[in-house]
N, C-alpha and C positions, 0 to 999 in steps of 0.2 A: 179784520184788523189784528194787527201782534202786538205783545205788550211783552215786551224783553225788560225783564231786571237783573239784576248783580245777582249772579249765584257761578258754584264751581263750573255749572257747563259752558255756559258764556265768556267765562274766563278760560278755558279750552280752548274755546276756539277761536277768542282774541289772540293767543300765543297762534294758533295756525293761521290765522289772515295776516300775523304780524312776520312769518317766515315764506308766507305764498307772497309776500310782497317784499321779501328781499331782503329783510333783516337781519341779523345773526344776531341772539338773545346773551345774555352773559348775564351775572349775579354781581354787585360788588357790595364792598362791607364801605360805610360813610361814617369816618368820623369814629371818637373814643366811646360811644352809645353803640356803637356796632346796630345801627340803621342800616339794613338790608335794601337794595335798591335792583329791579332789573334794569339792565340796559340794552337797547336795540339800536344797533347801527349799519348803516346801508354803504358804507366808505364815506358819504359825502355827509351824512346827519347821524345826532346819535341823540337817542331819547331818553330820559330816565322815569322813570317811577315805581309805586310801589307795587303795581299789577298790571298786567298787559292790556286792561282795559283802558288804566289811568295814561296807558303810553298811544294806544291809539286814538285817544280823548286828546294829546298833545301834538299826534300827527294831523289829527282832522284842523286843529288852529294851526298848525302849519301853513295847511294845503289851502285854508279857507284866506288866512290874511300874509302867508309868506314869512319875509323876513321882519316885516314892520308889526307883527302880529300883538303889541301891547295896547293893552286896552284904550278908547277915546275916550276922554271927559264923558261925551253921551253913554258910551259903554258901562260908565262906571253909575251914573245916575239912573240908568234902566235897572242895575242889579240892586242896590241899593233900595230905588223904589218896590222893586219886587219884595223882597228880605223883610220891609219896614210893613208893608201891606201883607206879607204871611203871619209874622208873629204878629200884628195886629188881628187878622182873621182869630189866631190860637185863643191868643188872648179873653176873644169875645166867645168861644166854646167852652171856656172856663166857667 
């Protein structure tokens, strides 16, 4: 079994699965906060966030629901329920 978390090496090599797959990476500054964003674009899509994880976390909902990709009512009551049932779990570890 693998157990991958957020750390520098996985974000290495989010940036290279994100240019073996065709992207070209850029930096932009957003806004008078100077909020740093990358961006990856393929000519036809362009992605933004704040790590190449966070941008391949937006191509995978892409890929999975296309262009329609906003959440359903049930989408939105599965996360919900989750969120209300975790900090209730904390809660009761208190």
């Amino acid at each position: 079994m693998i157990k991958l978390s957020t750390a520098d090496t996985v974000e290495t090599t989010a940036f290279a699965v994100l240019r073996e797959r065709g992207f070209d990476l850029r930096v932009v500054d957003m806004g008078a906060d100077k909020t740093r964003l990358i961006v990856a674009s393929d000519g036809k899509h362009e992605f933004r966030g704040h790590s190449a994880l966070e941008i391949l976390g937006l191509l995978a909902v892409y890929q999975a629901r296309g262009e329609d990709w906003h959440p359903t009512e049930e989408d939105m009551h599965h996360r919900t329920k989750f969120w209300d049932a975790s900090y209730n779990d904390t809660d009761r570890d208190s």
